[in-house]
MIDOSE-1310 file (N, C-alpha, C; in nm, 2 decimals, decimal comma, always signed):
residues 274
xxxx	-5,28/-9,41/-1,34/-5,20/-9,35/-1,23/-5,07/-9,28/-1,29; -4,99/-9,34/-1,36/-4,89/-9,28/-1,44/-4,94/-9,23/-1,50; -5,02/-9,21/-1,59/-5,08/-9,06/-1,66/-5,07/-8,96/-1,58; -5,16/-8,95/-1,46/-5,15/-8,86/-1,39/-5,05/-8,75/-1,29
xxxx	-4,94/-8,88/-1,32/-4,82/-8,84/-1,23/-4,79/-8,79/-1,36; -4,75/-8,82/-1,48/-4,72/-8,75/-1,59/-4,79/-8,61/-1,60; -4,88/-8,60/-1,62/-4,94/-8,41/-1,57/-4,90/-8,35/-1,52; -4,89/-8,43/-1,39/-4,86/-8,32/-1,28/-4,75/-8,27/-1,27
xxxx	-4,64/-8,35/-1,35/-4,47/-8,31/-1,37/-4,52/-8,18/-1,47; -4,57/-8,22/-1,61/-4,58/-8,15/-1,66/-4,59/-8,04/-1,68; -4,77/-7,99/-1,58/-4,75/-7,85/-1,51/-4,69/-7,83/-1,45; -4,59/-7,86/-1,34/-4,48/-7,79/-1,22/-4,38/-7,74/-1,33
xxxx	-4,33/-7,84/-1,45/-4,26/-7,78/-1,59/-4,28/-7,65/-1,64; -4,38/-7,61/-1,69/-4,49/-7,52/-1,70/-4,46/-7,40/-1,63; -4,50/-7,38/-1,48/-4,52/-7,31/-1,41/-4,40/-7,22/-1,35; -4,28/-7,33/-1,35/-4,13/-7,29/-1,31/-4,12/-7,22/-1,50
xxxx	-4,14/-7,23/-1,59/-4,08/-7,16/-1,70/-4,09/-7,03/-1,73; -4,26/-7,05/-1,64/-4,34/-6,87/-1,65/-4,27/-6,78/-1,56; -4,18/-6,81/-1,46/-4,12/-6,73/-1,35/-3,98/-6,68/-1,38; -3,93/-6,70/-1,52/-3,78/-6,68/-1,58/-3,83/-6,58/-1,66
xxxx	-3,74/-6,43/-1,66/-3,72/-6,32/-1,76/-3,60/-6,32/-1,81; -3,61/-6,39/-1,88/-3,48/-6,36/-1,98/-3,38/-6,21/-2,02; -3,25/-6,21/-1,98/-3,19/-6,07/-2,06/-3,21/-5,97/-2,12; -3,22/-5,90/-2,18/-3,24/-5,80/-2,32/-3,13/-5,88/-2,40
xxxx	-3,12/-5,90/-2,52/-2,95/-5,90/-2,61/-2,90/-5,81/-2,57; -2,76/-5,87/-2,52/-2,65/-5,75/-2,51/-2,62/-5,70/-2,37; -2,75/-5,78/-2,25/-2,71/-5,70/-2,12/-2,67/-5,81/-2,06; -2,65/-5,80/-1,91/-2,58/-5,91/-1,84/-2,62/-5,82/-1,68
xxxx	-2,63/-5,91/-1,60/-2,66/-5,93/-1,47/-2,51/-5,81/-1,41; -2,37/-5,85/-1,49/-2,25/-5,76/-1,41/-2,27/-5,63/-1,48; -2,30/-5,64/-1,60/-2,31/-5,47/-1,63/-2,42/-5,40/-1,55; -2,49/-5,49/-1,45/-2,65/-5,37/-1,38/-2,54/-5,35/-1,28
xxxx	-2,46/-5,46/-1,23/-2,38/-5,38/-1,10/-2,29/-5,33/-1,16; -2,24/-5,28/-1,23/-2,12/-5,18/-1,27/-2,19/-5,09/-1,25; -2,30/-5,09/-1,38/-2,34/-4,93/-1,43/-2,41/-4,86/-1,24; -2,42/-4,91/-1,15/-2,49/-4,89/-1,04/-2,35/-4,83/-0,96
xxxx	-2,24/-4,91/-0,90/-2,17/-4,84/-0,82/-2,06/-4,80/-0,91; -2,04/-4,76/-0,99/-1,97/-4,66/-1,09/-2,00/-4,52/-1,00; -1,85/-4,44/-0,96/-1,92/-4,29/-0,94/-1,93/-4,21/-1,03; -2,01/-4,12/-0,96/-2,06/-4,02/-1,06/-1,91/-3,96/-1,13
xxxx	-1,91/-3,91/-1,25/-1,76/-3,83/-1,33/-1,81/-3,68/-1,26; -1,74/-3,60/-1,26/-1,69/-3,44/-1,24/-1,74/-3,41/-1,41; -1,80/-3,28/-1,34/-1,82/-3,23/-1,46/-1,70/-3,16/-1,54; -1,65/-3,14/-1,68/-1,58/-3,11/-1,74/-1,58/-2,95/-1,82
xxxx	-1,45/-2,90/-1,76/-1,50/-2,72/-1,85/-1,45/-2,73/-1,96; -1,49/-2,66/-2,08/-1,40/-2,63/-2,20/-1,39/-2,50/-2,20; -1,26/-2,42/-2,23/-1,20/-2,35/-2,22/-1,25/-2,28/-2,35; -1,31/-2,33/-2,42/-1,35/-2,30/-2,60/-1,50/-2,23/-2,53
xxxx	-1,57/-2,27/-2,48/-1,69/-2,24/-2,42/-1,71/-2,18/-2,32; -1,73/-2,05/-2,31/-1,70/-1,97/-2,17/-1,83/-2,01/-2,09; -1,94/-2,07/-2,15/-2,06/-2,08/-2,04/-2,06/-2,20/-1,96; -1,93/-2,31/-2,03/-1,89/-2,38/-1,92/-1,80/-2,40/-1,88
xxxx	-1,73/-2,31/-1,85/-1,60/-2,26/-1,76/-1,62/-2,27/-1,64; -1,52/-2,32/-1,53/-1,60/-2,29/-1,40/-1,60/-2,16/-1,35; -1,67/-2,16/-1,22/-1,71/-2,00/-1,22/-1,56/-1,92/-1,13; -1,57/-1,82/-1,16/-1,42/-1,72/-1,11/-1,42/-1,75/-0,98
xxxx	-1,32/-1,77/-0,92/-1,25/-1,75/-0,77/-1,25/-1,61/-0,73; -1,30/-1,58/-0,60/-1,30/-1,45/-0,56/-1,20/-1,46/-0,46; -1,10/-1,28/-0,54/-1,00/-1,30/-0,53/-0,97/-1,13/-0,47; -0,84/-1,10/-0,40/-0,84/-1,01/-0,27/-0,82/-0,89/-0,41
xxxx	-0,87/-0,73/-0,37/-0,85/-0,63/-0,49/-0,66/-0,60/-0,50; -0,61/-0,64/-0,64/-0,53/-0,62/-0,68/-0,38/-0,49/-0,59; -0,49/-0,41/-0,57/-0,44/-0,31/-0,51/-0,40/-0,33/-0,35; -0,27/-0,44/-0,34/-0,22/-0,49/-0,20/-0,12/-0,46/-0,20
xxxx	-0,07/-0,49/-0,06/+0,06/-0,37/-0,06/+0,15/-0,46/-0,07; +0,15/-0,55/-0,12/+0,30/-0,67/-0,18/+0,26/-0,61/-0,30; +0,18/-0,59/-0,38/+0,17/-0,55/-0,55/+0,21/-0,44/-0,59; +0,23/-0,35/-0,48/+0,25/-0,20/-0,47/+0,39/-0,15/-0,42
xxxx	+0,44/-0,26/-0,32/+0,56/-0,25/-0,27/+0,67/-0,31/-0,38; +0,61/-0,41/-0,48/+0,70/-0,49/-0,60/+0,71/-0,40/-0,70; +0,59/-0,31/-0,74/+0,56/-0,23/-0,88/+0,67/-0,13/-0,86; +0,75/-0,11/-0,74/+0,90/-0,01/-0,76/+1,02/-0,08/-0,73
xxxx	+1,08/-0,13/-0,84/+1,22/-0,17/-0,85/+1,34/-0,11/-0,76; +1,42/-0,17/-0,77/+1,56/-0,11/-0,65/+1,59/+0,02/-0,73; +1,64/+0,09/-0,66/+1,68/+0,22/-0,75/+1,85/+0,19/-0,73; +1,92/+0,32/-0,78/+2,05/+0,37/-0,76/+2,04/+0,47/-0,68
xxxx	+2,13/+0,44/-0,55/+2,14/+0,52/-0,42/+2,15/+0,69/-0,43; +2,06/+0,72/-0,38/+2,04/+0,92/-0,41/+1,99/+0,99/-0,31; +2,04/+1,09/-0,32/+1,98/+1,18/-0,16/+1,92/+1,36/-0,23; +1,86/+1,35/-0,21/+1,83/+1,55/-0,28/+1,79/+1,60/-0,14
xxxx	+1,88/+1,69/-0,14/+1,89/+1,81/-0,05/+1,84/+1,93/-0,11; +1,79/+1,97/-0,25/+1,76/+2,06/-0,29/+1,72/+2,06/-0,39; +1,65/+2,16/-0,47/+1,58/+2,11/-0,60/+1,68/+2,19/-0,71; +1,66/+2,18/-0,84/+1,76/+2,26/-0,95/+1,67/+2,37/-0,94
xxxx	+1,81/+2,45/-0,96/+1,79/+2,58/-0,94/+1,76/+2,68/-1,13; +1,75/+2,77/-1,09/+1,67/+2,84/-1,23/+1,55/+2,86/-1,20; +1,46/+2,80/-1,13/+1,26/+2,84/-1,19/+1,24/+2,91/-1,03; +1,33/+2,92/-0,97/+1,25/+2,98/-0,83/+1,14/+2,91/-0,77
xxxx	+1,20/+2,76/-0,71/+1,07/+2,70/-0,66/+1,10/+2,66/-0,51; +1,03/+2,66/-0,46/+1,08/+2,60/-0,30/+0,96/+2,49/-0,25; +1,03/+2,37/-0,21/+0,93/+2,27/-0,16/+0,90/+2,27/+0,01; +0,80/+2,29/+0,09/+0,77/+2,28/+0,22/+0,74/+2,11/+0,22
xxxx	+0,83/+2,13/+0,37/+0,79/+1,95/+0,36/+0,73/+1,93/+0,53; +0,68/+1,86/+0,59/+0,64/+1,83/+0,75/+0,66/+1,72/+0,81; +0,76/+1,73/+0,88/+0,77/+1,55/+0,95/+0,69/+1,53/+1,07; +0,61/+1,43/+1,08/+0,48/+1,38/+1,17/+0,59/+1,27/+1,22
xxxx	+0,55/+1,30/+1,41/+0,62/+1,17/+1,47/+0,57/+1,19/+1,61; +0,58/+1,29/+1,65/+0,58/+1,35/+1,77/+0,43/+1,38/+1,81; +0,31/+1,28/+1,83/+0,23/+1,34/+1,88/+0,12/+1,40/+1,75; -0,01/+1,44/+1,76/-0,08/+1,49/+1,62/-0,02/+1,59/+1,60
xxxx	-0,02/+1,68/+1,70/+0,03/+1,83/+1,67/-0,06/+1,91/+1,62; -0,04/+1,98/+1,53/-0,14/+2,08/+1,48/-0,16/+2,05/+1,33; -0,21/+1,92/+1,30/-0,22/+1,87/+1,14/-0,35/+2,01/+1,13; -0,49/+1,98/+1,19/-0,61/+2,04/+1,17/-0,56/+2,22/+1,08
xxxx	-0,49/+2,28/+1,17/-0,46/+2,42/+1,14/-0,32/+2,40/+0,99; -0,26/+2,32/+0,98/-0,17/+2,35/+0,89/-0,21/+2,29/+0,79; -0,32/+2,19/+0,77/-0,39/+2,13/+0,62/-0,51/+2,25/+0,60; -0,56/+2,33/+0,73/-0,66/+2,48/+0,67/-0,55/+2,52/+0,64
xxxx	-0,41/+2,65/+0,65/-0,36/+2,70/+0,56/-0,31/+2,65/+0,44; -0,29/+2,53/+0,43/-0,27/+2,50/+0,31/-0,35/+2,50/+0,20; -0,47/+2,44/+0,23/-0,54/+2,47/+0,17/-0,63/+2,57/+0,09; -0,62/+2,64/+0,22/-0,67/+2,79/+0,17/-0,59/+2,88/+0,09
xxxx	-0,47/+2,84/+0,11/-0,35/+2,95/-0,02/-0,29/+2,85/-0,10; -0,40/+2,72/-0,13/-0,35/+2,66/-0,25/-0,20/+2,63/-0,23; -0,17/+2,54/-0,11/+0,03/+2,55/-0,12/+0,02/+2,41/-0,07; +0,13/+2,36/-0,20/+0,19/+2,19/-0,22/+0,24/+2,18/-0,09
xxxx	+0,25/+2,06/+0,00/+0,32/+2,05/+0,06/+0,37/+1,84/+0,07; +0,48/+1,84/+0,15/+0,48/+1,71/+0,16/+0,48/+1,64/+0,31; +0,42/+1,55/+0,36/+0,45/+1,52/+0,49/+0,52/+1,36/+0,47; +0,60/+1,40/+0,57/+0,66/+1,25/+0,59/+0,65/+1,16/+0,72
xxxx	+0,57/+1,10/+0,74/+0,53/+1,01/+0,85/+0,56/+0,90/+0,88; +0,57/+0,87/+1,03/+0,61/+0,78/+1,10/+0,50/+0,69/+1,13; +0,52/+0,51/+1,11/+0,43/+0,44/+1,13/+0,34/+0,44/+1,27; +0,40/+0,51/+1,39/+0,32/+0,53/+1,51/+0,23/+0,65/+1,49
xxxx	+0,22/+0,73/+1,40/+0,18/+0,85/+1,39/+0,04/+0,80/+1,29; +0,08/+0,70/+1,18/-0,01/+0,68/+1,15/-0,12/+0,59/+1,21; -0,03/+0,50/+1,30/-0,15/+0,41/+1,37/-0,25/+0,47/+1,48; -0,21/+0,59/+1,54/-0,26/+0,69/+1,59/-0,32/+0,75/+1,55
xxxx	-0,31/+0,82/+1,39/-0,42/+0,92/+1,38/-0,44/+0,94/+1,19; -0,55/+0,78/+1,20/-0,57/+0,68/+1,08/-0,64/+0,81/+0,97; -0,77/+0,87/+1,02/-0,80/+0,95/+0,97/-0,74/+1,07/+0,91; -0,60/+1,17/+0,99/-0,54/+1,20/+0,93/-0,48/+1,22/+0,82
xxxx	-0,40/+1,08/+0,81/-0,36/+1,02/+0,72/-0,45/+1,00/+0,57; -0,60/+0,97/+0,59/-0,68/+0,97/+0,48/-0,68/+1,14/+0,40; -0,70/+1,24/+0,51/-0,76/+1,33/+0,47/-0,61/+1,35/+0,39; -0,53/+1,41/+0,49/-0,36/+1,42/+0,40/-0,38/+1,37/+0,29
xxxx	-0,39/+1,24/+0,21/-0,40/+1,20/+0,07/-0,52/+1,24/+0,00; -0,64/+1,26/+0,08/-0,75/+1,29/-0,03/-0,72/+1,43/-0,04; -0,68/+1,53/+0,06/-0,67/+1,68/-0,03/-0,57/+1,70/-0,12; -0,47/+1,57/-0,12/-0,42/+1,58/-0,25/-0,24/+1,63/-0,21
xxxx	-0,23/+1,60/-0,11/-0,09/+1,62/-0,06/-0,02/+1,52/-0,07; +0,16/+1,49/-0,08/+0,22/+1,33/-0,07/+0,30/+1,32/+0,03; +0,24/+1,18/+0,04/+0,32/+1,14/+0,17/+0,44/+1,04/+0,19; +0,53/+1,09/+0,26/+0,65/+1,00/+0,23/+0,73/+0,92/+0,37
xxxx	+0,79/+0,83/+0,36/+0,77/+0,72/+0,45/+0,94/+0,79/+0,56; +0,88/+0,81/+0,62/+0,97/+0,83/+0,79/+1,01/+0,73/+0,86; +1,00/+0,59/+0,84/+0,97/+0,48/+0,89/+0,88/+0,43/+1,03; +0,88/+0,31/+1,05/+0,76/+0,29/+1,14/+0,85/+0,39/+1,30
xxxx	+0,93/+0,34/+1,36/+1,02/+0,40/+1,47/+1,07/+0,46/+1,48; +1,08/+0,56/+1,38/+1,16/+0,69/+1,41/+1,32/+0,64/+1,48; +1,42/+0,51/+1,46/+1,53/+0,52/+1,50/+1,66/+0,56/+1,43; +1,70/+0,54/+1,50/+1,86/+0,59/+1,41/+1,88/+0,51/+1,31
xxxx	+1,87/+0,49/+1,19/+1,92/+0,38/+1,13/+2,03/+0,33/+1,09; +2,14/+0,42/+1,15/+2,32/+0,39/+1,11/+2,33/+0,26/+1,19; +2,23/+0,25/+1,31/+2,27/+0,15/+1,41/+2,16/+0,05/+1,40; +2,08/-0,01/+1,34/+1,99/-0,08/+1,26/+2,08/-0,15/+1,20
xxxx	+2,06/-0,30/+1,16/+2,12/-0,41/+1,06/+2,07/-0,35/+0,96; +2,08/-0,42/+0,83/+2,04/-0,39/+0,70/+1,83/-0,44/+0,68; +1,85/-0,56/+0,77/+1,71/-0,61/+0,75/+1,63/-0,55/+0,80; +1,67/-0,47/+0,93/+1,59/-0,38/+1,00/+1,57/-0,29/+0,94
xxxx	+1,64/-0,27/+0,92/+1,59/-0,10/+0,81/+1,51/-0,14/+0,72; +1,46/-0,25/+0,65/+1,35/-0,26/+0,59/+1,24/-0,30/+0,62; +1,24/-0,37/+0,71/+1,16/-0,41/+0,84/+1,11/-0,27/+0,86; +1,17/-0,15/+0,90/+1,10/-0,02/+0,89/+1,06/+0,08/+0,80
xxxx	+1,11/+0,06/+0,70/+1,04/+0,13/+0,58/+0,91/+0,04/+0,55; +0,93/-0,09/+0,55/+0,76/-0,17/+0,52/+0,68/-0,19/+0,55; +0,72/-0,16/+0,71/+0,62/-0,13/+0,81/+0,51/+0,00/+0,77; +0,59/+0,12/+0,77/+0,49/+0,16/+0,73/+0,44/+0,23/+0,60
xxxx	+0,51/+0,19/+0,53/+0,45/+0,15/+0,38/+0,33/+0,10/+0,38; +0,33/-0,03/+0,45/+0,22/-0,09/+0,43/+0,07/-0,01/+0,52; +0,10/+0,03/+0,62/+0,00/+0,11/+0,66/-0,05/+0,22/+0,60; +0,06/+0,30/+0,51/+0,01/+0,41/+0,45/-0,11/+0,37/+0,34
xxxx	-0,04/+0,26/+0,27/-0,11/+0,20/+0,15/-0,26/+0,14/+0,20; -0,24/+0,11/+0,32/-0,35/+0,03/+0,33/-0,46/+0,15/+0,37; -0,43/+0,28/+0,44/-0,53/+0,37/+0,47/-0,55/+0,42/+0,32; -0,46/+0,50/+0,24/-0,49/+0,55/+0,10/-0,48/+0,47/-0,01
xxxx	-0,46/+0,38/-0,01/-0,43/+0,32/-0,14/-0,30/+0,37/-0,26; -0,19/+0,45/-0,17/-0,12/+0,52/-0,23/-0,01/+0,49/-0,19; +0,15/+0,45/-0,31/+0,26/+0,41/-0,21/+0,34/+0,55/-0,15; +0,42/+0,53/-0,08/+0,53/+0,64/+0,00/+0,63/+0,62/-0,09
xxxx	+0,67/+0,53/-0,20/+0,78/+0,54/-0,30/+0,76/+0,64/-0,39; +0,85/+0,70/-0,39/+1,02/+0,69/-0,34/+1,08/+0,77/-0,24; +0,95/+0,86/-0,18/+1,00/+0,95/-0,10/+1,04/+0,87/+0,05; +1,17/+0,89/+0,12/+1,19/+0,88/+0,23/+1,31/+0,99/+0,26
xxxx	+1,24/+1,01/+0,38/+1,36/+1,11/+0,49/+1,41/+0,98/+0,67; +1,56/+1,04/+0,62/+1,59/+0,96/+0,76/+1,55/+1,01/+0,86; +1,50/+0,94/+0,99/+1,51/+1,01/+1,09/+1,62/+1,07/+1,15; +1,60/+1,19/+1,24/+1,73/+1,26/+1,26/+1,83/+1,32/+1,13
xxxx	+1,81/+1,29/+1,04/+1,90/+1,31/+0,96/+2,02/+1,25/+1,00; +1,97/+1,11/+1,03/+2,08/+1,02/+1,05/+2,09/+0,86/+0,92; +2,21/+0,93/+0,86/+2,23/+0,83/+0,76/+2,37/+0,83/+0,70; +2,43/+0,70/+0,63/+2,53/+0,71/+0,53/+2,52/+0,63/+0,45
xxxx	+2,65/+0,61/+0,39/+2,63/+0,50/+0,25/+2,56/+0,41/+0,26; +2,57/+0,30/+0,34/+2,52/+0,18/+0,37/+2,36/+0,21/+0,43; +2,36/+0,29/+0,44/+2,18/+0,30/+0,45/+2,09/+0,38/+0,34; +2,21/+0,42/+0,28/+2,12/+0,50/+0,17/+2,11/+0,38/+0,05
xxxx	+2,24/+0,30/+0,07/+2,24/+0,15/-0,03/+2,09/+0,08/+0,01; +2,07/+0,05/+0,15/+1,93/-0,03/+0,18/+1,83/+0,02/+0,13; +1,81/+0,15/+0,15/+1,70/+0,23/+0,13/+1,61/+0,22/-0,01; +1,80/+0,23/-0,09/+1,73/+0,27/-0,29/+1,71/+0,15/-0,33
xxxx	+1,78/-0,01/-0,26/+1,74/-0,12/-0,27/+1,60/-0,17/-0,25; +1,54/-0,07/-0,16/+1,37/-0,07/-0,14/+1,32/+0,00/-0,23; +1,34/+0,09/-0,32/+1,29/+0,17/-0,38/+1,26/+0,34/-0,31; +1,36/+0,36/-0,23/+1,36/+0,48/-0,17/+1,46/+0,57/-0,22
xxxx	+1,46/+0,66/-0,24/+1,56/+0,78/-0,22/+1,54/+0,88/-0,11; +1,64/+0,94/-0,03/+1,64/+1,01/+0,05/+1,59/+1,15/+0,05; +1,50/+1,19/+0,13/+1,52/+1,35/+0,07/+1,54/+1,43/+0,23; +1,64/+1,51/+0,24/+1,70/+1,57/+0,29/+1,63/+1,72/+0,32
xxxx	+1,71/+1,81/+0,35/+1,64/+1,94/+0,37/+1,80/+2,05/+0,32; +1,72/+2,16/+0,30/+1,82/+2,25/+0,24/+1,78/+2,33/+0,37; +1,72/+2,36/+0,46/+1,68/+2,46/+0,55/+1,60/+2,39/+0,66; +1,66/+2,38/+0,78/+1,56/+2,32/+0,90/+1,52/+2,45/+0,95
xxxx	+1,45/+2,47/+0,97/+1,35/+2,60/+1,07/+1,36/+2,56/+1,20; +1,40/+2,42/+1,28/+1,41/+2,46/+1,42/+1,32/+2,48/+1,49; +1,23/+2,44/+1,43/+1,04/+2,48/+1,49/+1,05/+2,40/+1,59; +1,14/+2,27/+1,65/+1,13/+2,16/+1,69/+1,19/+2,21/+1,83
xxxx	+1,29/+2,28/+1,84/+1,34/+2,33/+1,93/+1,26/+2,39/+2,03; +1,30/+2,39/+2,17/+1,24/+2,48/+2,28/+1,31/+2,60/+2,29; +1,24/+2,68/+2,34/+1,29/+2,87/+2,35/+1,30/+2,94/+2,25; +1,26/+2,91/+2,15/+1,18/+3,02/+2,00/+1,06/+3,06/+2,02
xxxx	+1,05/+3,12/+1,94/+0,85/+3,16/+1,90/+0,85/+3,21/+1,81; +0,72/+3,18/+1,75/+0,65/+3,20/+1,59/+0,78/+3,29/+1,51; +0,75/+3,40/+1,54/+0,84/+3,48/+1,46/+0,98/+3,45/+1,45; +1,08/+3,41/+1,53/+1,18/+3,36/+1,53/+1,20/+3,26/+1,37
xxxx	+1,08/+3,15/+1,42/+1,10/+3,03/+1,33/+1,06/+3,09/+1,17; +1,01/+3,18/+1,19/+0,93/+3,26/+1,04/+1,06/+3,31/+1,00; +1,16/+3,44/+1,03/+1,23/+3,47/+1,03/+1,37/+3,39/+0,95; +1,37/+3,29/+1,03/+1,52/+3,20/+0,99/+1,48/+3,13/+0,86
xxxx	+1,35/+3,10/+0,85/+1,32/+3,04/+0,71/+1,31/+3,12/+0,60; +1,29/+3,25/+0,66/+1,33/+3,39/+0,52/+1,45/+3,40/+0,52; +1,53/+3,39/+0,62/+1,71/+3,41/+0,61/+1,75/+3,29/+0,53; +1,68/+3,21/+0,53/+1,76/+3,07/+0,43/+1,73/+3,04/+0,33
xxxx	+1,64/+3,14/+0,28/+1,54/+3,05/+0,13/+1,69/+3,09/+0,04; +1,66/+3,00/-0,06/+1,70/+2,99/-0,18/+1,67/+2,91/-0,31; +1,72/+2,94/-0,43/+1,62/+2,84/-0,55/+1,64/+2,67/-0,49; +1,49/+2,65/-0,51/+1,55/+2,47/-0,50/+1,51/+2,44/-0,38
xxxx	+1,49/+2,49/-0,26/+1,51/+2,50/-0,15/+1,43/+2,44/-0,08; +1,45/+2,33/+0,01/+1,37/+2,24/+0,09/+1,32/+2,27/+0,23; +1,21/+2,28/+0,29/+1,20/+2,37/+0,40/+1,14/+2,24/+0,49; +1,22/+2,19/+0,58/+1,20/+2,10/+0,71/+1,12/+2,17/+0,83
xxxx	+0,96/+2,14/+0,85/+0,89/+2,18/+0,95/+0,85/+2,04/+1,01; +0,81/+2,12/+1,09/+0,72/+1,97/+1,20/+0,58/+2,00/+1,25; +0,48/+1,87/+1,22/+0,34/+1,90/+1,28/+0,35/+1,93/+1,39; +0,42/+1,87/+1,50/+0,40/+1,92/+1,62/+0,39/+2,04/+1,67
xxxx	+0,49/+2,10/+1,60/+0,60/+2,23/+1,67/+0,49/+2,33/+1,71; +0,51/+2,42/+1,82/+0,43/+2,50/+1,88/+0,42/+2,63/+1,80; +0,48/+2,64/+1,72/+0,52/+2,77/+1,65/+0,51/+2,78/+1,49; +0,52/+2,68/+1,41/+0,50/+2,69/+1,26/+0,37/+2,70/+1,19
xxxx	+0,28/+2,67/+1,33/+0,12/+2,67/+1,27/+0,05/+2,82/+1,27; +0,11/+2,89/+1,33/+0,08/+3,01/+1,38/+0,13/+3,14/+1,31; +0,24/+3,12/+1,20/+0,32/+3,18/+1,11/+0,28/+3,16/+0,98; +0,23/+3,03/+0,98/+0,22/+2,99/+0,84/+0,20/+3,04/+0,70
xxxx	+0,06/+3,11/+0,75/-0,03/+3,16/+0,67/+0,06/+3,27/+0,58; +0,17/+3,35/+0,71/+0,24/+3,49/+0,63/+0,36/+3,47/+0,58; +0,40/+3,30/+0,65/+0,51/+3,24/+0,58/+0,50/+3,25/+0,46; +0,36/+3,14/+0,40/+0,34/+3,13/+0,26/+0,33/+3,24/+0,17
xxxx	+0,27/+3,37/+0,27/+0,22/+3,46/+0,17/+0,36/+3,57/+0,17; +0,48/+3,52/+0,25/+0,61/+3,66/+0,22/+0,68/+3,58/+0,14; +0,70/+3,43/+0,16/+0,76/+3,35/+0,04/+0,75/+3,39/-0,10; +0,55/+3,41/-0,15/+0,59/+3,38/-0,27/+0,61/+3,59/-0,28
xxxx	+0,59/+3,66/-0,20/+0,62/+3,79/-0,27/+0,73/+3,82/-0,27; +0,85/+3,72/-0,22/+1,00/+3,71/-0,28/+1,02/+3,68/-0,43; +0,93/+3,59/-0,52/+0,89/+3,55/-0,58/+0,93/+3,37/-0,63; +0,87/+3,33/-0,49/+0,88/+3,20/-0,57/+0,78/+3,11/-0,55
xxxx	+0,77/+3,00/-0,62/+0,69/+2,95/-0,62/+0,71/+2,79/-0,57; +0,58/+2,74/-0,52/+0,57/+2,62/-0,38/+0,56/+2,49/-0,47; +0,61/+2,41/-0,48/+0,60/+2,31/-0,53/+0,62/+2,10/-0,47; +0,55/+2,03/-0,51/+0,58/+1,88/-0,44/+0,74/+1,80/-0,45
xxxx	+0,77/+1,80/-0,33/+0,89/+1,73/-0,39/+0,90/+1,64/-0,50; +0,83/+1,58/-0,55/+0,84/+1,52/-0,68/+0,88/+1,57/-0,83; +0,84/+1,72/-0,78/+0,88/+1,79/-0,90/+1,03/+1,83/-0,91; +1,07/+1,79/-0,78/+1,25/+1,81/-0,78/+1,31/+1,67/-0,82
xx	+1,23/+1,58/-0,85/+1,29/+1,44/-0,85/+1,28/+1,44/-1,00; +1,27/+1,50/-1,08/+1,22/+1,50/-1,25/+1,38/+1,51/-1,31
């Protein structure tokens, strides 16, 4: 009988030893739960290795109108009323504010007799008539900032005034991709020191007129306005028209063509800024 109970211990000995797996060397029951809830690491870029760099951020085209508005430093306060004299050149310039006017008919004469001109526009003019504004820059004309309101700016704070030059700055840039610096004309030809200070602090200089033509006026016609801009020319000479005017579109053509048989020749205001 004790023999037998001796067996029987024996095998249950036995049977419990076959049910134990021992370790590997070297591992442990806490390294299976580490290696398990450990998180995952982030993958790592080297800078030495461009194939594992991470991939580029897509990023707005360079060409924004804070990058465009910064690329022109403050200037020193200036106003040209005229260009230097000696080469016989005369600049035509058009202020847009009032309405489309007659853009259609005065970008065909220009065109057609090959004559520079410059427009200076008002930010309501361009929110109004977005297209315009394209073609004006693609036929290769420049455009210079009128502000967005067309107000007085002697009576404007200092911030206001740039509040309206950026205004529409930024619209011009954003239809052509082209800034209005440095050309600005005040409205009304209302300005003095302290606005011409704000202005060149934006990167503007003033440009003025050597000859208003009065196209803008009621009770002229065509010939009249043709007329007084032949009684005024001289070297240098800045000629103030307006898209709207009922009368400058309709002259134009013989304006341009009695101009240069005075003999002078049409050029961008920029060429007077040199």
């Amino acid at each position: 009988m004790k023999i037998i109970k001796f067996l029987l211990i024996f095998v249950l000995f036995l049977s419990l030893a076959g049910c134990l797996t021992p370790f590997p060397s070297g591992e442990s029951n806490s390294s299976l739960t580490t290696s398990e809830t450990k998180p995952p690491t982030s993958p790592s870029f080297s800078s030495s290795n461009p194939s594992s760099s991470p991939p580029a951020v897509e990023t707005s085209s360079p060409e924004t109108v804070s990058s465009i508005s910064s690329s022109t430093s403050a200037l020193e306060p200036r106003e040209i009323a005229r260009g230097t004299s000696g080469q016989m050149r005369i600049a035509l310039t058009f202020d847009a504010g009032a309405g489309r006017g007659y853009i259609d008919q005065i970008l065909e004469v220009l065109v057609q007799n090959k004559t520079p001109a410059t427009f200076f526009l008002t930010g309501t003019w361009v929110e109004d008539n977005p297209e315009d504004v394209k073609r004006i820059s693609q036929l290769g004309f420049r455009i210079g900032n009128h502000t967005q309101n067309h107000p007085y700016l002697t009576q404007l704070s200092d911030e206001e005034i740039k509040n309206e030059l950026d205004s529409l700055e930024e619209k011009v840039v954003r239809l052509t991709g082209k800034s209005t610096k440095p050309l600005f004309r005040p409205p009304y030809g209302d300005r003095d020191e302290r606005v011409l200070q704000v202005v060149a602090s934006q990167g503007y200089w003033s440009i003025y007129w050597t000859c208003d033509s009065l196209d803008w006026e009621e009770g002229h016609d065509p010939q009249w306005v043709k007329e007084r801009i032949l009684s005024r020319l001289e070297d240098g000479a800045i000629i103030l028209c307006h898209v709207a005017s009922p009368y400058t579109y309709l002259v134009l053509d013989d304006l341009i063509s009695s101009i240069r048989k005075m003999g002078y020749t049409f050029v961008s205001i920029d060429e007077f800024l040199k």
